[in-house]
N, C-alpha and C positions, 0 to 999 in steps of 0.2 A: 389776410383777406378772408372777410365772410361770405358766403353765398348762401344766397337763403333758396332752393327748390321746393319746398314743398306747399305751395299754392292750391293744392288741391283741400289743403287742410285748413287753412283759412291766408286769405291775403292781406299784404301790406294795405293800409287804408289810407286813398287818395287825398292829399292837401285837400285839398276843394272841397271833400265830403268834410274833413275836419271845420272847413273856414263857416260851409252851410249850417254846422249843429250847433256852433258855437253859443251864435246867439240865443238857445234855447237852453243853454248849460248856465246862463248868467241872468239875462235881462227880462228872458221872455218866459217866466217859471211856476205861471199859474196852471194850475191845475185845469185840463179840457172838459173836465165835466161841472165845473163851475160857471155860473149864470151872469158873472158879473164881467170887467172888462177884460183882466188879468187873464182869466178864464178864457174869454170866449176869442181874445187875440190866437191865442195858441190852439183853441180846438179849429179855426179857421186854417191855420199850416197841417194840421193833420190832413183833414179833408184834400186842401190843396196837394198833400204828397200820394195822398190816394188815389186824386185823377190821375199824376203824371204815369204813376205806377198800371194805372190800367190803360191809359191811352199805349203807352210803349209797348205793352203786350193784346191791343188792342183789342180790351175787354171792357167792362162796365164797372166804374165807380162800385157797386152796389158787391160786385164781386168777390174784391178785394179785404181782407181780413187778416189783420197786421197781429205779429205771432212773437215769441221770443226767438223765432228760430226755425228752423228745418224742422227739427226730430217733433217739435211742439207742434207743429202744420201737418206733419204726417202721421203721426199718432191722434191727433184730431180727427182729421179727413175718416181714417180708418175705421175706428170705434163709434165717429160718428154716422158711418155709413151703413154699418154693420146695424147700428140701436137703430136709427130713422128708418130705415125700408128693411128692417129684420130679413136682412141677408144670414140662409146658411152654409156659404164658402166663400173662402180666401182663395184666391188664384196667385200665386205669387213665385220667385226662381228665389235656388239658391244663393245667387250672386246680389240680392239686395242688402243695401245699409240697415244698420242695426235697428235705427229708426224703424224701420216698414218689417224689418226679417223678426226680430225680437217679438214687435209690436204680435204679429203674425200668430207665433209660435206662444204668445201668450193665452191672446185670444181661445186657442185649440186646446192648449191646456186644461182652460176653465172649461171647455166643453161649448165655449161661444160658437164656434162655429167649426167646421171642417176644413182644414189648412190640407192645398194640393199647390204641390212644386211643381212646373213645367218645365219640360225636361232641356239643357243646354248641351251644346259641343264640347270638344275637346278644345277650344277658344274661345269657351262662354257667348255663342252665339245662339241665342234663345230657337228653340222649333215653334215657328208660328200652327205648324200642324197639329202639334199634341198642346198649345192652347187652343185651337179653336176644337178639339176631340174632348179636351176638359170643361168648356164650357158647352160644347153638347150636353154633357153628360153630366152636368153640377149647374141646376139654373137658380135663380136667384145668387149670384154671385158678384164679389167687387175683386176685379182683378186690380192688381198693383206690380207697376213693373218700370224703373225706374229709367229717366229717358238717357242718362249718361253712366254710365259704374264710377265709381268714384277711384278703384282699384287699377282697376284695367282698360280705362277709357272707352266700351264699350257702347255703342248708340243703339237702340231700337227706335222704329220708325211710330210714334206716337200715332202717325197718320192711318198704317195698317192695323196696330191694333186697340187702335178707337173702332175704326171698322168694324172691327169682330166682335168687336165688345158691345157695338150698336145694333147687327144684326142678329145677337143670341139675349138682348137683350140686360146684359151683366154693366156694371157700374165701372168707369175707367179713373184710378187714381196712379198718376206716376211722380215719384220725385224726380223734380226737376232740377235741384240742389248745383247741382256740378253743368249745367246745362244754361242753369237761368244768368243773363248778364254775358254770356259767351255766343249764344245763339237766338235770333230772331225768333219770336211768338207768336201766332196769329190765333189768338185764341177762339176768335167768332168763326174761324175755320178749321179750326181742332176738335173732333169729338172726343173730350176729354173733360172727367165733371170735376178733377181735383186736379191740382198744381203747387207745388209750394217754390218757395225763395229763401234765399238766406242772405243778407248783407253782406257777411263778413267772407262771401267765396266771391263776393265782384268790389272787392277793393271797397266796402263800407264795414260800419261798426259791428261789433257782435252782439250777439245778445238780443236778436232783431230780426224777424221775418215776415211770411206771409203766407197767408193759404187764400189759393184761387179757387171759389166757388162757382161752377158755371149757375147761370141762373134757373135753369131747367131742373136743375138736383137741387140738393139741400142738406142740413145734418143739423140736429137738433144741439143747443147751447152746447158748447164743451170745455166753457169753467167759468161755475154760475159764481155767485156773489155780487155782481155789478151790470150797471146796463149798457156796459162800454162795448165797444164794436158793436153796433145796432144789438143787441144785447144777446152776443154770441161771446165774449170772451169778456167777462169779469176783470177788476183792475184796470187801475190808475194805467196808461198808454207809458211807454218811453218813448216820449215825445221828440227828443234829439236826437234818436236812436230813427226812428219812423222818417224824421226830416232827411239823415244822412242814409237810409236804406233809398229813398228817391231820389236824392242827388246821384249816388253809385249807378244806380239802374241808369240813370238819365249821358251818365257821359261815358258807361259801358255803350249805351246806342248811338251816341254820338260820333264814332269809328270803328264802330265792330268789324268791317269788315277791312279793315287797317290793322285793330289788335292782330287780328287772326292770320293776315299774312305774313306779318311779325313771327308772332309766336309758331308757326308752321314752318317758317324755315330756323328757326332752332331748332325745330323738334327733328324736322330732316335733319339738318347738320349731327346733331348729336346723335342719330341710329345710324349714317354713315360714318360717322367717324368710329365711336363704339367697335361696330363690326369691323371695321380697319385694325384695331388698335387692342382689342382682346377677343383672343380666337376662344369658340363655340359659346360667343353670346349669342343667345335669345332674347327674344320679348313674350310677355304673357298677353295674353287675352288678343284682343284686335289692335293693339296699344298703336304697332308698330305702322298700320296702313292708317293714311294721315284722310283719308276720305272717309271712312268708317269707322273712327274713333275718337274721342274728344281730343282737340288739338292742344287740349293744356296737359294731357298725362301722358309718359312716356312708363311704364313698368316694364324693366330690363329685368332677364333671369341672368344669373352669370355663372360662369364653372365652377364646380364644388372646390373647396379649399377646407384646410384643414381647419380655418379660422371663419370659415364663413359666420358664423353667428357673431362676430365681432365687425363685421363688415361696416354697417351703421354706427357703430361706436367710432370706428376707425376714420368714417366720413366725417362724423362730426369735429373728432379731435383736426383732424387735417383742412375744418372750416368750414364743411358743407353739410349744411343742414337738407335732410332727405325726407321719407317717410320708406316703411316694410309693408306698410295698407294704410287702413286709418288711424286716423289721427283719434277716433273715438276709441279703440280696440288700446290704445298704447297702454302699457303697461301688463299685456297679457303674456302667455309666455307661450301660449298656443300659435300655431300658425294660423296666420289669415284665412278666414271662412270661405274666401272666393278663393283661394289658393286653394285651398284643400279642395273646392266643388269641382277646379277646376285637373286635381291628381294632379300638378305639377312637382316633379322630384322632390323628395324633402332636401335633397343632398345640394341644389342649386339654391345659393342666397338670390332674394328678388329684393330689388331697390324701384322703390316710385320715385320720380322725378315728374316736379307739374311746374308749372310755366305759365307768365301773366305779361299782361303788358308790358309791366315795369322790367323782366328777366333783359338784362344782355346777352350780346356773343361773347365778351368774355366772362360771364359767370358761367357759358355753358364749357367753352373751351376750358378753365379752370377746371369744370368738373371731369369733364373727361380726361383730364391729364392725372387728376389725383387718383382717379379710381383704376387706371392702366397701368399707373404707378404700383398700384399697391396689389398688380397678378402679374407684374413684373419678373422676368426667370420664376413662377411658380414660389414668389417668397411668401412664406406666412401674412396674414393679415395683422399681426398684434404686433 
């Protein structure tokens, strides 16, 4: 048996989005910035995926701005925010994706601008006080500050700090990555000037996103060459990619609030059973309260073992597929930047488990018996 948990990294993609993009991988293959019929059949389902994309998060056509991706929508938004309104600081927390934290700490390098972390808990729960004491004190600013952690399933409230961001005047960019496709939008009621999406985290294609521009803000072209997306983003569209990113969004809203009851009582079941079933488990971040943290990530800390760093080897040998953080980070041999912001023991192995519609009871029942299995009498993990 395989079990696949780590949905926080990208999920399986829905028949239905496959069956929608098909016809544009074959029949319908002209080019959207051609004038002719080929052409202008296919720039018409662009458009068409651009309304559904903004009605569902009920924004404006004009807003929407289709991206290869996440990291490419927030690296955009960012540098684009910073050069248009010659902003000189980053507001930003430790616990952000590499996307926005990288992006961040580049920028500061070069001398672009002033990078200020706001300071979190001992649960990575952000202090809205020493952001709104930093944007006192740093004006002209673009805070960024992501609406879910991809890590630790943590939530901030977009609503509050759009607030503060509206009242000290500073510019509001959050990724919404692990958020978007799980949670209702109301954009024309969010003070918030950036948003991004990603397909392949709501069961669509990769390779495929999107950056919300509210209309009121703005950021100058951010990759010239062409005068595609109203001539803000250079390059031929992935037009099959773009169709199957609105179909995903379209039947993520279709039961959202179906998925979620779903996947929340796995996510109970599996922190009761856990704590039943291996003593002095933990969870990191907020993971473990199912009201203030994303209901698709579970990050369990577990007891030190002599083999902890084999832990993930040993899930996968034994069929289940997991994640240690991200899925962009794989391959490091560091630990997790949000683990470390957050000082959690080195000596505790942490496993993410995330969850999508598709997850069964028994993919999670499997998991929990493999990994009780293997702190069994205190036997090695290898």
């Amino acid at each position: 048996m395989r079990v696949y948990l780590d949905n926080a990294a990208t999920t399986p993609i829905d028949k239905a989005v496959v069956e929608a993009m098909m016809p544009y991988l074959t029949d319908f293959f002209g080019n959207p910035s051609s004038i002719h019929w080929h052409g202008r059949q296919v720039r018409a389902e662009i458009e068409k995926a651009r309304k559904i994309v903004a009605e569902l998060l009920n924004a404006s056509p004009s807003e929407i701005f289709f991206t290869s991706g996440g990291t490419e929508a927030d690296n955009s938004a960012i540098h684009g925010a910073l050069e248009t309104y010659q902003l000189e600081h980053i507001i930003t927390s430790p616990l952000e994706h590499h996307a926005v934290l990288h992006t961040a700490e580049e920028l500061a390098h070069h001398h672009k601008a002033q990078l200020h972390l706001v300071e979190i808990d001992s649960k990575g729960r952000i202090n809205l006080s020493h952001l709104e004491n930093l944007l006192q004190k740093y004006p002209k600013t673009l805070v960024s500050l992501m609406h879910g952690n991809n890590e630790i399933g943590n939530l901030i409230s977009l609503t509050q700090v759009g607030e503060l961001c509206k009242q000290y005047g500073a510019y509001f960019h959050s990724d919404t990555v692990q958020t978007m496709g799980h949670y209702k939008h109301d954009l024309k009621n969010t003070k918030v000037d950036y948003i991004v999406g990603a397909a392949h985290k709501f069961h669509g294609p990769k390779g495929v996103g999107f950056l919300y521009i509210n209309h009121k803000s703005k950021i100058n072209a951010y990759i010239t060459g062409g005068s595609q997306e109203r001539n803000m983003r250079g390059g031929t569209e992935n037009v099959a990619g773009i169709i199957g990113l609105a179909k995903a969004l379209q039947l993520a809203y279709e039961d959202m609030n179906g998925h979620e009851r779903h996947i929340k009582e796995l996510k109970s079941y599996m922190i009761a059973s856990l704590k039943e079933k291996i003593e002095g488990v933990e969870f990191n971040g907020m993971s473990d309260d199912l009201e203030n943290s994303l209901y698709t990530v579970l990050n369990v800390s577990l007891p030190p073992s002599e083999n902890s760093d084999m832990l993930l080897f040993n899930l996968d040998i034994k069929g289940i597929s997991a994640s240690g953080g991200s899925a962009c980070s794989s391959g490091s041999e560091s630990r997790s930047h949000v683990l470390q912001a957050l000082d959690t023991s080195k000596e505790r192995p942490a496993v993410r488990f995330s969850f999508s519609r598709f997850t069964t009871k028994e993919d999670i029942t499997f998991a929990i018996d493999v990994l009780a299995s293997l702190y069994e009498n205190e036997v090695a993990l290898s």
